[in-house]
C-alpha positions, 0 to 999 in steps of 0.5 A: 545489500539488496536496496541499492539495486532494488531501488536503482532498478526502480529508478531506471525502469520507471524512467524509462518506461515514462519515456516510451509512453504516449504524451509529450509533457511539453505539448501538453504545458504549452497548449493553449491560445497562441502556442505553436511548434516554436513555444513546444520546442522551446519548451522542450529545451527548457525541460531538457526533453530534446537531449538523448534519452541516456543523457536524460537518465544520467541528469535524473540519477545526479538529481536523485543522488542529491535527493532531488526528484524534479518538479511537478507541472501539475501542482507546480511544487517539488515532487519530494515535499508533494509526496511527503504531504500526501504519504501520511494519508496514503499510510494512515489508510494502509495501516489502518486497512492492514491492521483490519485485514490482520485481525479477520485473516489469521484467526479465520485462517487458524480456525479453518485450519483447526477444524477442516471443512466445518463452517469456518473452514467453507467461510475462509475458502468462501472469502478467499474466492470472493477476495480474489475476484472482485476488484477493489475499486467495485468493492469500493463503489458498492460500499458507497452505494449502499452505506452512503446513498442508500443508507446515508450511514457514510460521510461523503467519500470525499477527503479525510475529515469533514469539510466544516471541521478543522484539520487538527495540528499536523503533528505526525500526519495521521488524522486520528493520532493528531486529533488524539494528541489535540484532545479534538474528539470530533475531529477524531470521530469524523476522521474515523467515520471517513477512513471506515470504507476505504479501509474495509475495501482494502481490508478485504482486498488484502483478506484472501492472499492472508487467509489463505496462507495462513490456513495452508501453513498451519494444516502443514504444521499439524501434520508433521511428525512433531505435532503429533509425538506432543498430542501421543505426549498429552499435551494441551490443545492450546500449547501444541497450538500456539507454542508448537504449531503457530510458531513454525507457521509464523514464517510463512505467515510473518513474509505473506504479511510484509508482502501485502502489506508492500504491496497494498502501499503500492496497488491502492490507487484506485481505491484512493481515486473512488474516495478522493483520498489525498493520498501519493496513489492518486498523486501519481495517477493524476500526474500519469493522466497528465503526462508529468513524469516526475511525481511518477518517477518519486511515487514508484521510488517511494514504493520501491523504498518502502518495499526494501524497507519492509523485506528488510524488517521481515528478514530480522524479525524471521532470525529473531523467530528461527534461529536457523535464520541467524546461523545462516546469516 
């Protein structure tokens, strides 16, 4: 029952917050040779920006609830149907970033977990440090200085896929499982090849918050009471680690995960502007720089979505993993 209010609190913060910044998206359409205060006015009528802000707000709410998110001046097509051309994108980098991160973050947290202070465990902490204070967008840049002009190794971080190829048959959105269900390699290839740096650059981004927690709770597993009765027990090092320690620490770790993963969704944007990713990020930075309140509006909506979406995912996959969960549901 938390959605409503968390996407209803999304919906009107961002309104009116869109509201109180500087540019008038009527002034902004209306320039150009001839346009004076009579044209601006009128146009402002036309939009409905002269009515109270109240009133605004009330007309927005009528028009979400019939799903309806308004309009972009930028492209000059609804505000849902440029978002659902451009989440595929945005999803295809995310999961792919995510699964990236995943796979290097929870063993090295498990390890440095393991074998406190050893090399792996100055590495995780090397590597949170490092996560945590390099922007993504100077990761972004310094991959593409070095794998693309320096070392030519990278495509052009311009796009999805290379400009001379043809995008396979949209089926589900996604470059590299579209071109797997046409059977069309190349396309597979250069799709893959262009995900490779924007994905490493969330990767690492994503890195350190997953590293870390990891490494903190499986060292608050390994030394409860229970961890040491089953090693004074003799048994194996693997079972203690994985059937008794890992399991407990899988709720910390499992909520971290939903987290990042929510919160990579939303916080890509400017990852997605220094690759050119045609993404919903980049969709809503650009309708921002132009004063068009309604794609703003839609990418926060569909953030907040996605995010109650992800909460609730993390809350059933928590009572299948602990029972206690369940009982107090």
């Amino acid at each position: 029952m938390a959605v409503v209010p968390i996407l209803a609190g999304a919906v009107v913060f961002t309104f009116i917050l869109m509201r109180v910044l500087p540019g008038d998206p009527a002034a902004l359409l209306a320039s150009g040779p001839g346009s004076g205060p009579e044209e601006v006015a009128a146009l402002r009528q036309q939009l409905g920006l002269d009515l109270p802000i109240p009133q605004q707000l009330l007309l927005y709410l009528r028009d979400v609830a019939r799903g309806d998110l308004g309009h972009s001046f930028t492209t000059g097509e609804p505000v849902v149907a440029d978002l659902l051309q451009r989440l595929p994108a945005s999803l295809e980098l995310t999961f792919v970033a995510f699964l990236l991160a995943t796979g290097v973050a929870l063993p090295l947290g498990i390890g440095a977990a393991l074998r406190p202070n050893s090399l792996i465990d100055h590495a995780c902490r090397l590597l949170a440090t490092v996560g945590t204070s390099l922007p993504a967008f100077v990761v972004g840049l310094l991959l593409i200085y070095v794998f693309y002009f320096r070392l030519g190794w990278s495509p052009e971080p311009v796009g999805r896929i290379d400009s001379w190829l043809s995008p396979p048959p949209t089926v589900t959105g996604f470059v590299l499982v579209d071109s797997l269900l046409a059977g069309n390699g190349e396309a597979f290839v250069s799709g893959l090849r262009h995900l490779i740096l924007p994905s490493v650059t969330m990767a690492l981004f994503a890195l350190a918050p997953l590293a870390q927690i990891t490494r903190g709770a499986m060292l608050g597993v390994l030394s409860a009471d229970f961890i040491r009765t089953a090693r004074a027990l003799g048994l194996s090092r693997w079972t203690i680690m994985l059937h008794y320690a890992l399991s407990n620490a899988l709720i910390s770790i499992i909520t971290t995960l939903g987290m990042v993963f929510s919160y990579m969704l939303g916080a890509n944007v400017l990852v997605e502007k220094v690759f050119a990713w045609p993404g919903i990020s980049s969709y809503a930075i650009d309708a921002l720089m132009s004063a068009d309140y309604a794609p703003v509006q839609g990418f926060v909506l569909t953030v907040a979505a996605i995010f109650a979406l992800v909460n609730l995912i993390i809350d059933i996959v928590h009572g299948i993993i602990d029972p206690h969960v369940r009982r107090g549901a």
